[in-house]
RODO-931417 format. One record per residue (C-alpha): residue in one letter; y, x, z; residue number from 0. Coordinates in Angstrom, 3 decimals, always signed. Layout:
<dolum "A", <Y, X, Z>, NUM>
...
% end
This chain:
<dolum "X", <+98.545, +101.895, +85.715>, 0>
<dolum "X", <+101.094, +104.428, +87.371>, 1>
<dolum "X", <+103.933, +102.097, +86.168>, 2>
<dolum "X", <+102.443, +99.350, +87.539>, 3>
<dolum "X", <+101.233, +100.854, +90.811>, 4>
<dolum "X", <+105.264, +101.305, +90.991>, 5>
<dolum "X", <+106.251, +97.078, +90.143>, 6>
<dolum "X", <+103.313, +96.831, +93.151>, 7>
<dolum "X", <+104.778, +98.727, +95.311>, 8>
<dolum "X", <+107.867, +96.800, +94.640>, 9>
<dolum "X", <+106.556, +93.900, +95.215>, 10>
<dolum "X", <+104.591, +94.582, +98.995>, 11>
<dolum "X", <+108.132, +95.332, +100.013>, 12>
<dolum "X", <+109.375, +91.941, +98.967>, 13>
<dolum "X", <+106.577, +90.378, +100.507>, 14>
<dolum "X", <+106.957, +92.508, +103.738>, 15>
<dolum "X", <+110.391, +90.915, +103.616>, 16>
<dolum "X", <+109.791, +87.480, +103.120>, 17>
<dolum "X", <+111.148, +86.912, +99.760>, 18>
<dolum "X", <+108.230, +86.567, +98.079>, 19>
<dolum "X", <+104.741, +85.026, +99.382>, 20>
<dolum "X", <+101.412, +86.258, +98.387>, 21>
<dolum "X", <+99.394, +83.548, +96.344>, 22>
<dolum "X", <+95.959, +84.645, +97.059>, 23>
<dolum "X", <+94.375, +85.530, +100.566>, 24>
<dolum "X", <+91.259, +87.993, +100.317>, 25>
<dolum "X", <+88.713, +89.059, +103.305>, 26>
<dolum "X", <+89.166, +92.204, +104.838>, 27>
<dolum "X", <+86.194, +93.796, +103.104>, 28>
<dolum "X", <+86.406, +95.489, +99.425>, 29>
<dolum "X", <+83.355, +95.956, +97.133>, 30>
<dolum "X", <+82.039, +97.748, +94.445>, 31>
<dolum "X", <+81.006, +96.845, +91.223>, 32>
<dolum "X", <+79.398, +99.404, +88.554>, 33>
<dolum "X", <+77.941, +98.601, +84.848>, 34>
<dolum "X", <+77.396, +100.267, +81.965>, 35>
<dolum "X", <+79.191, +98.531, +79.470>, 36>
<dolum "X", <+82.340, +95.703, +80.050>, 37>
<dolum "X", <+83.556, +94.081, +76.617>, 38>
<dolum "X", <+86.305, +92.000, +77.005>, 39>
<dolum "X", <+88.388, +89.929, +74.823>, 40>
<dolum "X", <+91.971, +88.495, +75.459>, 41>
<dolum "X", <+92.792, +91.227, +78.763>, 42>
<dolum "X", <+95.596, +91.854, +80.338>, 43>
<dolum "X", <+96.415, +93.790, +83.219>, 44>
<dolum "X", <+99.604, +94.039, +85.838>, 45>
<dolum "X", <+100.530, +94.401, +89.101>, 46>
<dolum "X", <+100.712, +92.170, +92.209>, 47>
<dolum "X", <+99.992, +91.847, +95.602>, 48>
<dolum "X", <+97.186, +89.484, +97.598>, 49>
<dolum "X", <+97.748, +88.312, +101.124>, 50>
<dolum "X", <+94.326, +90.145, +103.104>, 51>
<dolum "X", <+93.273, +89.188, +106.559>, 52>
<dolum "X", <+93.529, +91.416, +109.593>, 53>
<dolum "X", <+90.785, +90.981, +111.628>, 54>
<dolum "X", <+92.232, +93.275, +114.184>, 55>
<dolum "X", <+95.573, +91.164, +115.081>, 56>
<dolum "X", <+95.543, +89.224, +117.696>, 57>
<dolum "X", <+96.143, +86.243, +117.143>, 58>
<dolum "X", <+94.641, +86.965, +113.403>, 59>
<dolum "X", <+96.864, +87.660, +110.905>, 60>
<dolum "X", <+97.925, +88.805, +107.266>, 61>
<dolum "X", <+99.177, +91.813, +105.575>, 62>
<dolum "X", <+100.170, +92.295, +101.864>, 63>
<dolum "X", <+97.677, +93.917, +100.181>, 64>
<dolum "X", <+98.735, +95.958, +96.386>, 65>
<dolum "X", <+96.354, +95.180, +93.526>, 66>
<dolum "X", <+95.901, +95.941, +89.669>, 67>
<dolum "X", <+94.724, +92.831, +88.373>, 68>
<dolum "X", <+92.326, +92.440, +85.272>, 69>
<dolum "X", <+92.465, +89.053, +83.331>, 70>
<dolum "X", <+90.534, +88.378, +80.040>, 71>
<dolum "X", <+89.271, +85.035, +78.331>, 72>
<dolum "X", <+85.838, +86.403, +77.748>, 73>
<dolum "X", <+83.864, +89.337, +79.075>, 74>
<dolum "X", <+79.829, +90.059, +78.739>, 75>
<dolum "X", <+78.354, +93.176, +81.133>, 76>
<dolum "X", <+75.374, +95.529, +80.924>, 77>
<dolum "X", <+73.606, +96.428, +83.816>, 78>
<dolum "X", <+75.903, +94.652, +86.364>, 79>
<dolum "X", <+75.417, +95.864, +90.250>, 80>
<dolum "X", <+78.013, +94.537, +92.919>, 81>
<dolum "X", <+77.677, +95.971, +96.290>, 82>
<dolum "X", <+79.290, +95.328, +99.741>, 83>
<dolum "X", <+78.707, +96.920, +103.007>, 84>
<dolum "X", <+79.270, +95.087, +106.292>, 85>
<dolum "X", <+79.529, +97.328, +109.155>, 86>
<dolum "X", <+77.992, +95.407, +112.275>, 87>
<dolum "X", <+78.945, +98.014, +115.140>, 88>
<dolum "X", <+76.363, +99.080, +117.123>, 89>
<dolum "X", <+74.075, +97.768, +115.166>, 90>
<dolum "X", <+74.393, +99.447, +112.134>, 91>
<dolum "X", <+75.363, +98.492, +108.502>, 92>
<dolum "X", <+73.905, +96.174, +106.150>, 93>
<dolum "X", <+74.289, +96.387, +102.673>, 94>
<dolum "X", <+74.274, +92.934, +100.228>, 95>
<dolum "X", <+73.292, +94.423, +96.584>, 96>
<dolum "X", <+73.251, +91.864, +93.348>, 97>
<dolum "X", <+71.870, +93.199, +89.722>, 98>
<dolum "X", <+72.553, +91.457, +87.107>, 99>
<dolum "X", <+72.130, +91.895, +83.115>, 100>
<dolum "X", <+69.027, +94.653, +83.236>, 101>
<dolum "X", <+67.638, +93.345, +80.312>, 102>
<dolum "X", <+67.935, +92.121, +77.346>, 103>
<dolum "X", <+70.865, +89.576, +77.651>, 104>
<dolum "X", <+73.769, +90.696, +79.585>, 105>
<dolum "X", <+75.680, +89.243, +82.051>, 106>
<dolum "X", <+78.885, +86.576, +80.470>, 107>
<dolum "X", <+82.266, +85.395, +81.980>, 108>
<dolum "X", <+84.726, +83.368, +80.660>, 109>
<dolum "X", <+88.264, +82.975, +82.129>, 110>
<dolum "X", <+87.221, +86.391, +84.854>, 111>
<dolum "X", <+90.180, +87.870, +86.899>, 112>
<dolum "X", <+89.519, +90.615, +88.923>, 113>
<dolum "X", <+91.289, +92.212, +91.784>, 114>
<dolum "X", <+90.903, +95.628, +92.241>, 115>
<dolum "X", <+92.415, +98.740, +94.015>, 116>
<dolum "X", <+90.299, +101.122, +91.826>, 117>
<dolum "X", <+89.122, +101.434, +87.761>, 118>
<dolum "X", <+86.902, +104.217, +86.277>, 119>
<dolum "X", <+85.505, +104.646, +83.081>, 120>
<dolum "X", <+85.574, +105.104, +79.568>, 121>
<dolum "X", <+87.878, +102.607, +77.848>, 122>
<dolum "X", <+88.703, +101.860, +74.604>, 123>
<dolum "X", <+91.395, +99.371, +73.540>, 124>
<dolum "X", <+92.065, +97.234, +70.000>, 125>
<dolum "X", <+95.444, +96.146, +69.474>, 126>
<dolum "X", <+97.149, +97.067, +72.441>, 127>
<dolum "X", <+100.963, +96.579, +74.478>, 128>
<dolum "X", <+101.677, +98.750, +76.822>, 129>
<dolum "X", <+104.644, +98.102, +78.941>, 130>
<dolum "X", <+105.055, +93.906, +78.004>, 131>
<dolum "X", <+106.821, +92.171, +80.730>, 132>
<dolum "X", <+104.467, +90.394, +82.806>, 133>
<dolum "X", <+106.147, +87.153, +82.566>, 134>
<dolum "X", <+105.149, +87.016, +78.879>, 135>
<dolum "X", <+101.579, +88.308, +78.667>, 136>
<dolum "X", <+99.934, +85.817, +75.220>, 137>
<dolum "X", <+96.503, +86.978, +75.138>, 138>
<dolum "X", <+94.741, +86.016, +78.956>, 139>
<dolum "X", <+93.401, +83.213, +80.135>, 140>
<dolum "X", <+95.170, +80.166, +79.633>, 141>
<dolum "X", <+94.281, +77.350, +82.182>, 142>
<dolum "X", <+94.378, +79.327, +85.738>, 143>
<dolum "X", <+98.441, +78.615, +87.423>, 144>
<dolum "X", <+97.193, +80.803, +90.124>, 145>
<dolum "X", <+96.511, +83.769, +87.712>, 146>
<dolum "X", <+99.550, +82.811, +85.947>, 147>
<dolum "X", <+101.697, +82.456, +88.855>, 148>
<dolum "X", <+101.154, +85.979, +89.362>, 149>
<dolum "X", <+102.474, +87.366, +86.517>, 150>
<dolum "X", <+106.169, +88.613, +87.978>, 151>
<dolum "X", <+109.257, +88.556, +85.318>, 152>
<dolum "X", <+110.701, +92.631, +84.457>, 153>
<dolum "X", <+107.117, +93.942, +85.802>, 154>
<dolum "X", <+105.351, +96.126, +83.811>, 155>
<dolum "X", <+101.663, +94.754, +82.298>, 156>
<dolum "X", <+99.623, +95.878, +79.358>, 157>
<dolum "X", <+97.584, +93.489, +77.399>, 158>
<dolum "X", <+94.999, +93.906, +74.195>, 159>
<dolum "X", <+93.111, +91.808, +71.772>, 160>
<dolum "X", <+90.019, +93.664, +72.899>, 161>
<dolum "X", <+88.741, +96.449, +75.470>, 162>
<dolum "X", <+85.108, +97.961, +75.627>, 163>
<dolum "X", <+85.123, +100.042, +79.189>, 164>
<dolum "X", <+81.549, +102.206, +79.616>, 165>
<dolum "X", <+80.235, +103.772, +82.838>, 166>
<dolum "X", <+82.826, +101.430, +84.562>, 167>
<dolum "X", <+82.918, +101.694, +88.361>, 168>
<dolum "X", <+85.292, +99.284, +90.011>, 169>
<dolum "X", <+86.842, +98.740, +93.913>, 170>
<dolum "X", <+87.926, +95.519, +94.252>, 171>
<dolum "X", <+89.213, +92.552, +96.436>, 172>
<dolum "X", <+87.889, +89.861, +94.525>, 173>
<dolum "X", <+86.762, +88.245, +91.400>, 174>
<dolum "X", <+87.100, +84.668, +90.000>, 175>
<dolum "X", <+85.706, +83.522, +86.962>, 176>
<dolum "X", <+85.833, +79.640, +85.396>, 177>
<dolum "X", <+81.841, +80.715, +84.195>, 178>
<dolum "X", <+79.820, +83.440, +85.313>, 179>
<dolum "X", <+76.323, +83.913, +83.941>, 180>
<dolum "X", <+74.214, +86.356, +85.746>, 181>
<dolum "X", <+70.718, +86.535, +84.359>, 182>
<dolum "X", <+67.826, +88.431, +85.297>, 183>
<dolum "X", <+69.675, +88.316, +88.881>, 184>
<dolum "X", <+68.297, +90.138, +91.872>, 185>
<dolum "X", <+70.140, +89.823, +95.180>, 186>
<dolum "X", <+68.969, +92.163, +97.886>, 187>
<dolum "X", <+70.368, +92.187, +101.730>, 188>
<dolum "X", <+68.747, +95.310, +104.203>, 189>
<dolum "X", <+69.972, +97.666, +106.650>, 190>
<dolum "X", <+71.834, +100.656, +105.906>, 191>
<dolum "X", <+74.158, +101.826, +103.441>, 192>
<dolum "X", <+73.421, +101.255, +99.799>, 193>
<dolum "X", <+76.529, +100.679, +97.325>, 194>
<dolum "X", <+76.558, +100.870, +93.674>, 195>
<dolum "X", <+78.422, +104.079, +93.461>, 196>
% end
């Protein structure tokens, strides 16, 4: 992740520049997901950098924003809970919270990429590459060209037939998925501050 923190870095310049343009615009707010088990087949992971909006500029405007992004064909999750905090000014904060996968079934993905700015966790990988150029990753999803499009020729990327991640706690910008099954979901919105981690 160092190495590619590096290609990122990289990369914002270029973008700063003009040379290259970001391929994915994300809101100005980050969130938090936590479970206690991700196993995912077909993952990679490199690099890159989102466009984010900046609510502050007048007019409104973008800014290149570094991520680590997380790509895998299939993915299930135990205990799943995704928090965001909106901070309303004067008014306070109000918290959106979403459990998922408390039971018996878990929570399933298919096709998932996931932008994030922060990883924890245990993780354990099966049949791994570490420093593949990013231009050639085999073993991600298939049919997304925006995913794809992302993947930068002489940057750095890791992929892996298989990872199991446990007490995961995740930052991220966003999360796309071609199927996302949350079951035994429970979506709760109140005031104050109540995140996942």
């Amino acid at each position: 992740m160092a190495l590619s923190a590096v290609a990122t870095a990289g990369m914002v310049s270029l973008i700063s520049n003009g040379a290259l343009a970001a391929t994915f615009v994300v809101s100005g707010q980050q969130f938090k997901v936590s479970a206690d088990e991700l196993v995912a087949t077909g993952f990679i992971q490199y690099g890159t950098v989102d466009a984010r909006l900046d609510p502050g500029s007048n007019p409104p405007s973008q800014k290149p924003e570094p991520v680590a992004v997380s790509a895998m064909k299939t993915a299930t999750l135990k205990n799943l809970c995704q928090s965001v905090v909106t901070d309303l000014g004067d008014f306070g904060s109000v918290s959106l919270v979403i459990r998922a996968g408390t039971g018996t079934q878990p929570v399933t993905a298919r096709n998932m990429v996931v932008d994030m700015s922060q990883l924890d966790g245990n993780a354990k990988f099966e049949t791994i590459e570490i420093g593949r150029d990013a231009s050639t990753l085999d073993k991600g999803p298939e049919n997304d060209p925006g995913e794809k499009a992302q993947r930068r020729e002489g940057f750095f990327s890791q992929q892996a037939e298989k990872v199991t991640i446990t007490n995961l706690k995740q930052v991220a910008w966003s999360t796309n998925a071609a199927e996302f099954n949350l079951r035994d979901l429970k979506l709760a919105l109140h005031w104050g501050k109540d995140e996942c981690f």
